[in-house]
DRENPA-3360 file (N, C-alpha, C; in nm, 2 decimals, always signed):
BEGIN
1 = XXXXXXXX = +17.65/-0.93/+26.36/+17.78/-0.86/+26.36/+17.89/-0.95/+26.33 ~ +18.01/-0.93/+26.22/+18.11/-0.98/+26.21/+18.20/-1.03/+26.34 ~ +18.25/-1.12/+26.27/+18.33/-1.20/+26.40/+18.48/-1.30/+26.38 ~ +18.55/-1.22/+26.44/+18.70/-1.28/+26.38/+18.78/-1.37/+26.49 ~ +18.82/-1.49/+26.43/+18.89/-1.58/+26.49/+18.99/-1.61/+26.47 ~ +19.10/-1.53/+26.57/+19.25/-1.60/+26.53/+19.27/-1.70/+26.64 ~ +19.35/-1.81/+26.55/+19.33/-1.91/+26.64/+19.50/-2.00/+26.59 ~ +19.60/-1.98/+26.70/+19.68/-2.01/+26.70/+19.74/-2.22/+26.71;
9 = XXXXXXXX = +19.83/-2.23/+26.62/+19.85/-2.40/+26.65/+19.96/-2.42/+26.64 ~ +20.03/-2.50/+26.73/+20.14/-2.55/+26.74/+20.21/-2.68/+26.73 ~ +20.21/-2.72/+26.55/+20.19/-2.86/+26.52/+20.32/-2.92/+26.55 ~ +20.29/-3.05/+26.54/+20.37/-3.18/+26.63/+20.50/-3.19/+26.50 ~ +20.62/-3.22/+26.56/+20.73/-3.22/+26.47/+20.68/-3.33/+26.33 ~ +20.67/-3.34/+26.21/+20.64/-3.43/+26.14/+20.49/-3.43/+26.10 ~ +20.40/-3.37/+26.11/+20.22/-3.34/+26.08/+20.23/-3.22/+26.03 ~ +20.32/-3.16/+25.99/+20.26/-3.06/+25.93/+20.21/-3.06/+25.80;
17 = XXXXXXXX = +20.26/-3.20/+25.69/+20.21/-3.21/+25.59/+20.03/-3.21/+25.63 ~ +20.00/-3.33/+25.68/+19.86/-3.38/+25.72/+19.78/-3.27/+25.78 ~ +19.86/-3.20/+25.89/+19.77/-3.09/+25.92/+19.71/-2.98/+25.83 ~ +19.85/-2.96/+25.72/+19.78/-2.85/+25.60/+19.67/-2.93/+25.54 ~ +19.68/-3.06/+25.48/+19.63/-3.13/+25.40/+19.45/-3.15/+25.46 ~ +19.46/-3.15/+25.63/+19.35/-3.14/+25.65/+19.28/-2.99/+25.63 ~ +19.37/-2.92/+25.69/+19.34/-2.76/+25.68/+19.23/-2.71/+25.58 ~ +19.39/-2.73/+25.46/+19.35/-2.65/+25.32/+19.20/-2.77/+25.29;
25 = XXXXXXXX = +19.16/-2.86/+25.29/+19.04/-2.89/+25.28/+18.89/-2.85/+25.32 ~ +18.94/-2.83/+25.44/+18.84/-2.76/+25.51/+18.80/-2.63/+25.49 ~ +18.93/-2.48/+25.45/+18.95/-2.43/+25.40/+18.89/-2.40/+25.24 ~ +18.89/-2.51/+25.16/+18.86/-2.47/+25.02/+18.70/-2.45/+25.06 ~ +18.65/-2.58/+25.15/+18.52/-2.63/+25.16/+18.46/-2.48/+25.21 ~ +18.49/-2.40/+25.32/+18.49/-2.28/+25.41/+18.41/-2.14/+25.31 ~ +18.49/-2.15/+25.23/+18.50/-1.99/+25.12/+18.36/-2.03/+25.04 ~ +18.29/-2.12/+25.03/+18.18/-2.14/+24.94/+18.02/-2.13/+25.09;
33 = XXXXXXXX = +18.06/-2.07/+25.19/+17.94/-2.12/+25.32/+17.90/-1.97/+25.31 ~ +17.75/-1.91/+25.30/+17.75/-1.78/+25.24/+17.74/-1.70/+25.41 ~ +17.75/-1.71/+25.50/+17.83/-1.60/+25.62/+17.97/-1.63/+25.64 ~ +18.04/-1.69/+25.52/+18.21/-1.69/+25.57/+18.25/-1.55/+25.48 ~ +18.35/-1.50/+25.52/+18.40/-1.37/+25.50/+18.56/-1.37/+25.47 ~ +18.62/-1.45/+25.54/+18.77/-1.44/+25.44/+18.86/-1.57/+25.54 ~ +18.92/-1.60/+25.48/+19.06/-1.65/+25.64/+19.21/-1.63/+25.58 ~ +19.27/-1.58/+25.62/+19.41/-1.59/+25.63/+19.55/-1.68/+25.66;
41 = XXXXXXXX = +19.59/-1.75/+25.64/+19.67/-1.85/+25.71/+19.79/-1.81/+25.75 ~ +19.87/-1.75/+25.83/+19.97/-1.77/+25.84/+20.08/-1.82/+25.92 ~ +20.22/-1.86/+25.84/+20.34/-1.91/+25.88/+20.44/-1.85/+25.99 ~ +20.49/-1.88/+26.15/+20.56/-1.84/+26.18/+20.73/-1.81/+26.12 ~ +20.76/-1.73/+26.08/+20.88/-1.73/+25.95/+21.00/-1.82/+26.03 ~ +21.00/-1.80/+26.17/+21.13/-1.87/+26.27/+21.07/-2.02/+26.28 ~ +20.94/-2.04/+26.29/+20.93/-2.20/+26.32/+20.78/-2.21/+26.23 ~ +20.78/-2.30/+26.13/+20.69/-2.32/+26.05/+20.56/-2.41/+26.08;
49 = XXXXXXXX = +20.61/-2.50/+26.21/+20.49/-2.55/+26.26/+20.44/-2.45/+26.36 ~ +20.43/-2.30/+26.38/+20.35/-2.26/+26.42/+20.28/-2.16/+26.32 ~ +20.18/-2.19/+26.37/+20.07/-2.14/+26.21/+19.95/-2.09/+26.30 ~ +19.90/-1.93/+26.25/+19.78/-1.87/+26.31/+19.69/-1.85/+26.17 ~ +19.61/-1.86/+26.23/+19.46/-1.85/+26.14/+19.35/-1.77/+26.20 ~ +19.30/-1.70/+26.07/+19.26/-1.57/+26.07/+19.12/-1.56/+26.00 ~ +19.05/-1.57/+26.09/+18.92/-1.64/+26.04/+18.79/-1.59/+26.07 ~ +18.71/-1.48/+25.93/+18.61/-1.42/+25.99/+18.48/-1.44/+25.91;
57 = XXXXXXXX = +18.37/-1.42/+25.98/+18.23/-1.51/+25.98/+18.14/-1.38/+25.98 ~ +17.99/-1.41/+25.97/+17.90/-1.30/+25.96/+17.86/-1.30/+26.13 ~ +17.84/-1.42/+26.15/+17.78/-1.46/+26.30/+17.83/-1.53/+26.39 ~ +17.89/-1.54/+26.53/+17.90/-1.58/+26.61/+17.81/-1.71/+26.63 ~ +17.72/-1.67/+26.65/+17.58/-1.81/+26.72/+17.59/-1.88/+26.57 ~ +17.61/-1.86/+26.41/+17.59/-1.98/+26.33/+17.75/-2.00/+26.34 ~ +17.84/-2.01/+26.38/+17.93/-2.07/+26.36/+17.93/-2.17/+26.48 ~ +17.90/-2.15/+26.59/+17.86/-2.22/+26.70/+17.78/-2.33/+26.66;
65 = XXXXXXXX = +17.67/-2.32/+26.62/+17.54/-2.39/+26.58/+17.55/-2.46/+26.44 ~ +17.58/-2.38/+26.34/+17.62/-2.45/+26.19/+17.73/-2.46/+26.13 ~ +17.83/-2.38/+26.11/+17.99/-2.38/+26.07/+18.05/-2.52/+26.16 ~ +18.05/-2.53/+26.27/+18.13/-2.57/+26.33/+18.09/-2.75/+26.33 ~ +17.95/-2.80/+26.26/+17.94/-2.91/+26.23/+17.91/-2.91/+26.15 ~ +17.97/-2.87/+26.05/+17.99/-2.95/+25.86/+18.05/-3.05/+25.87 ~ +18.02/-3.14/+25.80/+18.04/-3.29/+25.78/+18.19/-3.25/+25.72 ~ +18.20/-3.13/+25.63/+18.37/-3.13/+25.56/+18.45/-3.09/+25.67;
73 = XXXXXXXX = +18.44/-3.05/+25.82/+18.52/-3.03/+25.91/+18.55/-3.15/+25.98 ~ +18.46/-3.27/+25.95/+18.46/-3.40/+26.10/+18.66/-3.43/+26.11 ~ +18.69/-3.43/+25.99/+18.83/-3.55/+25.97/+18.91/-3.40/+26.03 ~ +18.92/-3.31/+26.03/+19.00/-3.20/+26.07/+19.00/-3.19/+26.20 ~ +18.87/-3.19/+26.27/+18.88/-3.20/+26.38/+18.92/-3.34/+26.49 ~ +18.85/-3.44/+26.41/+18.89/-3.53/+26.46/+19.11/-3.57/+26.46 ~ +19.17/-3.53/+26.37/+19.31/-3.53/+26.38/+19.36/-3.47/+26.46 ~ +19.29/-3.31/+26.51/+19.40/-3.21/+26.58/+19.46/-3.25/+26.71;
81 = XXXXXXXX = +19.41/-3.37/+26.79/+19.52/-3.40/+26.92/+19.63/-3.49/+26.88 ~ +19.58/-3.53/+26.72/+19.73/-3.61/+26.69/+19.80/-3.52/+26.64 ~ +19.80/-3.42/+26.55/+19.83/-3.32/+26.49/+19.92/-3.19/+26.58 ~ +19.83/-3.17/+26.69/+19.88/-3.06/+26.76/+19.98/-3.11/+26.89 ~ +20.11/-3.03/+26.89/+20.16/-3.05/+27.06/+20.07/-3.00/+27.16 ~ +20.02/-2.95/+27.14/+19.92/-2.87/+27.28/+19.75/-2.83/+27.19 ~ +19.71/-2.79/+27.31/+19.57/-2.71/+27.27/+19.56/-2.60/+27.20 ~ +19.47/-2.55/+27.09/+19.47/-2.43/+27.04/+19.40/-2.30/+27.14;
89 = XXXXXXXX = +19.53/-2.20/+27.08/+19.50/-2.10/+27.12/+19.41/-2.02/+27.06 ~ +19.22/-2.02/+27.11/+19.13/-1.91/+27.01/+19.08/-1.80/+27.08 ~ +19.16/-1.71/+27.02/+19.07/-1.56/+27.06/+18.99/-1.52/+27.00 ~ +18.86/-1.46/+27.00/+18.78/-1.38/+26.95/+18.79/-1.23/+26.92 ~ +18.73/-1.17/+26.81/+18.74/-1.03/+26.81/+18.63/-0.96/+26.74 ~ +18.64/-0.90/+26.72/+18.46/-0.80/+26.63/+18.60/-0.67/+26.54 ~ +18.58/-0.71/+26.41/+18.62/-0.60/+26.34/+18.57/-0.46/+26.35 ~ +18.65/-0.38/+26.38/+18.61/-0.23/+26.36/+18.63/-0.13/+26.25;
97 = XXXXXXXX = +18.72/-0.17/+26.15/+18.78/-0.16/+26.03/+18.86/-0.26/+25.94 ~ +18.86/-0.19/+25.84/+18.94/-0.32/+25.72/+19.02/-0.19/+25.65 ~ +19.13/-0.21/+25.62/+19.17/-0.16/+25.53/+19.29/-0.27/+25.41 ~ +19.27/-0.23/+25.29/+19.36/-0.28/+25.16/+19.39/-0.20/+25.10 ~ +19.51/-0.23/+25.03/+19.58/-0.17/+24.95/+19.47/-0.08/+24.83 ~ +19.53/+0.03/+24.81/+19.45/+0.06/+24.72/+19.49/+0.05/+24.54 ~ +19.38/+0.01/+24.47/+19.44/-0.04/+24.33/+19.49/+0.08/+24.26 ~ +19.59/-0.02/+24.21/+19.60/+0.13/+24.10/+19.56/+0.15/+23.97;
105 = XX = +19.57/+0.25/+23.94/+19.46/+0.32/+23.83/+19.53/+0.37/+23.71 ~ +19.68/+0.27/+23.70/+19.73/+0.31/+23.57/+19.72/+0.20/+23.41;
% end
């Protein structure tokens, strides 16, 4: 069963370059692992070091067990207590629908 992770961060005045830089890496690396399913990034519009991520998987137990130690994640993880003012906030969720815009047909 699909499995969504938003997971809130609240970067340190000055890391936000490094933090994206590790992000979007990990991120490019992410979209090519064949149970990843989409992520989202987004910007708080009032304060730009806060940034939630929107992050959904085929499975719970391989993201536990294989996603979560890829060798393209070590330097991402290893930064985030310099990176972050505090601990991330991650919630879990189970999709029950999707919806998108619908294309148009002209």
């Amino acid at each position: 069963m699909p499995v969504t992770y938003v997971i809130r961060f609240h970067i340190r005045p000055g890391q936000r370059d490094r933090f994206m830089t590790l992000l979007n890496g990990a991120l490019d690396a992410m979209r090519h692992e064949s149970m990843f399913h989409q992520a989202v990034l987004h910007a708080d519009p009032q304060n730009e070091n806060h940034v939630m991520l929107y992050e959904t998987w085929e499975d719970h137990q391989d993201v536990l067990d294989t996603q979560l130690q890829r060798p393209y994640r070590e330097a991402w993880h290893a930064a985030l207590a310099d990176l972050l003012a505090g601990p991330r906030d991650i919630s879990i969720w189970h999709p029950i629908r999707s919806d998108r815009a619908a294309q148009s047909r002209s």
